[in-house]
N, C-alpha and C positions, 0 to 999 in steps of 0.2 A: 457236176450234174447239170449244173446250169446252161454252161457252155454245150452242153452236148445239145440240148435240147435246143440251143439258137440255133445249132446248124441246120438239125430236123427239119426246123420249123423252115427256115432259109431255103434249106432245099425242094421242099414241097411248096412252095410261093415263092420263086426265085424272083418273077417279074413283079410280084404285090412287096417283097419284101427285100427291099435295098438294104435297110441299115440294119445289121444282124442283131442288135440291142431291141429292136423293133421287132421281133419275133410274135409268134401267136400260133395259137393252135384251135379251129374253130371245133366243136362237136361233130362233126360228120371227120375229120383226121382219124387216121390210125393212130396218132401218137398222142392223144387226147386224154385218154383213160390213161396210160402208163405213165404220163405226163404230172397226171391229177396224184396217180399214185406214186409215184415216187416223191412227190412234195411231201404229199404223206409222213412217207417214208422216213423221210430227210427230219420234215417235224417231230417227228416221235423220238427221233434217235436222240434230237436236239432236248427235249425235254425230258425223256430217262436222262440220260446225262448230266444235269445241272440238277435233277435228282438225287442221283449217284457222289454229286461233286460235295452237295450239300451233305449228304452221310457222313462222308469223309471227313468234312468240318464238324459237325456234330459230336462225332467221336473223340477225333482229337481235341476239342472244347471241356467235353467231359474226361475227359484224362490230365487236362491242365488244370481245369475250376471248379471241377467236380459234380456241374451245374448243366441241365439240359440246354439246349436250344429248340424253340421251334421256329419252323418254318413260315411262315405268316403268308407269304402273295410270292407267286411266281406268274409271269407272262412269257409269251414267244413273241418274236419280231420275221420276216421274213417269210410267211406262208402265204397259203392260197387257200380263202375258205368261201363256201360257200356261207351267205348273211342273205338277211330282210334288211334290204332300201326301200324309202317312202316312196322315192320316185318311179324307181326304174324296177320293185318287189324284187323278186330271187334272183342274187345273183353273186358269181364269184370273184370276189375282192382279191386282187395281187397286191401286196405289200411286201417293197421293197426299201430297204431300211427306214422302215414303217411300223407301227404297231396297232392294236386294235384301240379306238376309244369309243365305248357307248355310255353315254349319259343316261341317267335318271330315264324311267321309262322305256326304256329301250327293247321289243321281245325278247332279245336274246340274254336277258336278264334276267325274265320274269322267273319267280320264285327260286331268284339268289338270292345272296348275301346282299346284293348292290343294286337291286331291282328298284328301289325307292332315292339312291344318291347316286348311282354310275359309278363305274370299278376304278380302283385307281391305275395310273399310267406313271411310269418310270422313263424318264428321264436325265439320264446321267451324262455326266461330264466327265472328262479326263479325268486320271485318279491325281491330279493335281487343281482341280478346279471344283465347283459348286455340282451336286444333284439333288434332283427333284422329283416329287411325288405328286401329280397333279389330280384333276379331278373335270372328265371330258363335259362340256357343255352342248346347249341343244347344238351349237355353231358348227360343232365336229360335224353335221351331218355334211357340207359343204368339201370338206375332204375325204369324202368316203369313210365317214367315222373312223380318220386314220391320224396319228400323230407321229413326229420322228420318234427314234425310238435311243437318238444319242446326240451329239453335239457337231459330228459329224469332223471328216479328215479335212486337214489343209494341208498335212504332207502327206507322202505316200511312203509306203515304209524301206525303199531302197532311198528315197529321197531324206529317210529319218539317218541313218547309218549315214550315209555319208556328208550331213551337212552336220549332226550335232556331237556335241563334245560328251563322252561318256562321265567322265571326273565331275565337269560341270554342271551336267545332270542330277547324277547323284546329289552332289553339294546341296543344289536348291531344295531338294526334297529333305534332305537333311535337316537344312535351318527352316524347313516349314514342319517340320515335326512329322513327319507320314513315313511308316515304316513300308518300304516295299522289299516282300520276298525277305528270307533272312536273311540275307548279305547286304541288303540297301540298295545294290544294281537293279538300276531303272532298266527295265527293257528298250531301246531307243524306240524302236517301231511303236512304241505306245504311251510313251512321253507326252508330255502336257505340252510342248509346241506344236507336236502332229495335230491337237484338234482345236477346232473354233472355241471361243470364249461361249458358255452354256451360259450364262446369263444373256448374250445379244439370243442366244438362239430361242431361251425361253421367252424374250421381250416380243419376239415374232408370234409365238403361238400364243401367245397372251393378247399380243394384237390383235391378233385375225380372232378371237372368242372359239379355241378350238377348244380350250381346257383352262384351269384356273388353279393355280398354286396353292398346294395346302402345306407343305413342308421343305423346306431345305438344308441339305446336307453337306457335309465338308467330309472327306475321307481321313481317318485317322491310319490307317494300314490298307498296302491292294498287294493281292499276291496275282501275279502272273506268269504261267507259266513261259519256259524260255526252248529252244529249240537249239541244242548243244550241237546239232550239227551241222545247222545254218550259221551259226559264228563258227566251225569247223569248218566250214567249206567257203566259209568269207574269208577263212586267215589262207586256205591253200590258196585261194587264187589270187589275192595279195603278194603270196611268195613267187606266182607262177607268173604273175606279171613283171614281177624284180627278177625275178629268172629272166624272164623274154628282153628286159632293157637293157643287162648285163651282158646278155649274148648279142642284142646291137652293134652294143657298144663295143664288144672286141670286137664282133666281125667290121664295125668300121675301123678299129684302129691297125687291123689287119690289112686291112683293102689299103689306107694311106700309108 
């Protein structure tokens, strides 16, 4: 979706808009409204779904413990909403691997839960690292009442597959006690080396007075899902490249 929309944007400002990441779409665009609404779109689907995902767990929780779960705080990361800034009044916030924080007082509060302490914000790390529960400050207002919304990648996920060891993977998660998935196979692509250490990253926003630490957490289990045909299609083209060096190699031993 995203992609699609940089090109729109690109092609309609080809000479304002060089770098396609730098896309925009002003209110007089045709592609404005569509634009608005498909973020929409996108959001909605994102939050039925971790809906949906949450049931699932709920269920199976009460089939195992016998014992409900409730839901406590769900947030979204990645939208476009229209907010109240002191500065600049109405206007539309893009957050991009970003999330909402509004502190104490904030209108878009008023007569919450969290209109008198500001809502909390999630922060999580690797599911082999620390996360956190913070709590946004007037400071937030200075990033567009925005905070990360994770600890952010250092690998990239073809760069995870091919530099780390799956065994050794595993192992560590093992001897740290964190159940992943029921078999213990760590996903690489989502491995605790792909992301920055969330303690430097909370030491940042703690700095800059976006938000302020109320709880922190250690994962005891993460389940993540796995794509059985993206490691299907990793092993075909592993065989298809030993194929291609095999056929080389005769056809040089042919040639000499």
């Amino acid at each position: 979706m995203a992609t699609n929309y940089f090109e729109l944007a690109k092609a309609e400002k080809p000479n304002e808009i060089k770098d396609i990441d730098l896309g925009f779409f002003t209110p007089e665009s045709k592609h404005y409204r569509d634009y608005l609404n498909a973020v929409a779109a996108g959001g909605n689907y994102a939050i039925l779904n971790r809906l949906v995902i949450f049931e699932a767990v709920a269920e199976a929780f009460r089939k195992v413990f016998r014992d409900d779960l409730e839901l406590i705080y769900e947030i979204s990361h990645n939208l476009v909403q229209r907010e109240w800034h002191p500065e600049f009044g109405e206007v539309f916030v893009h957050r991009k691997g970003a999330t909402r924080a509004f502190p104490a007082g904030h209108p878009a509060l008023k007569d919450t839960h969290w209109e008198t302490t500001g809502h909390p914000v999630l922060i999580p790390g690797s599911n082999k690292d620390f996360s956190y529960i913070l709590r946004p400050l007037e400071g937030a207002v200075r990033s567009g009442f925005s905070v990360n919304h994770g600890a952010g990648r250092r690998l990239s996920r073809n760069e995870a597959f091919r530099s780390l060891s799956q065994r050794k993977i595993d192992d560590e998660y093992k001897d740290a006690g964190i159940l992943v998935n029921t078999d213990g196979r760590v996903p690489l692509d989502e491995a605790a080396p792909c992301y920055k250490s969330s303690a430097e990253v909370i030491e940042a926003v703690v700095g800059a007075e976006l938000a302020e630490v109320e709880f922190t957490l250690w994962p005891l289990a993460s389940l993540k899902g796995t794509e059985e045909k993206s490691h299907k299609k990793r092993n075909k083209e592993k065989q298809r490249d030993a194929e291609r060096r095999k056929d080389r190699e005769r056809k040089s031993n042919q040639h000499y």
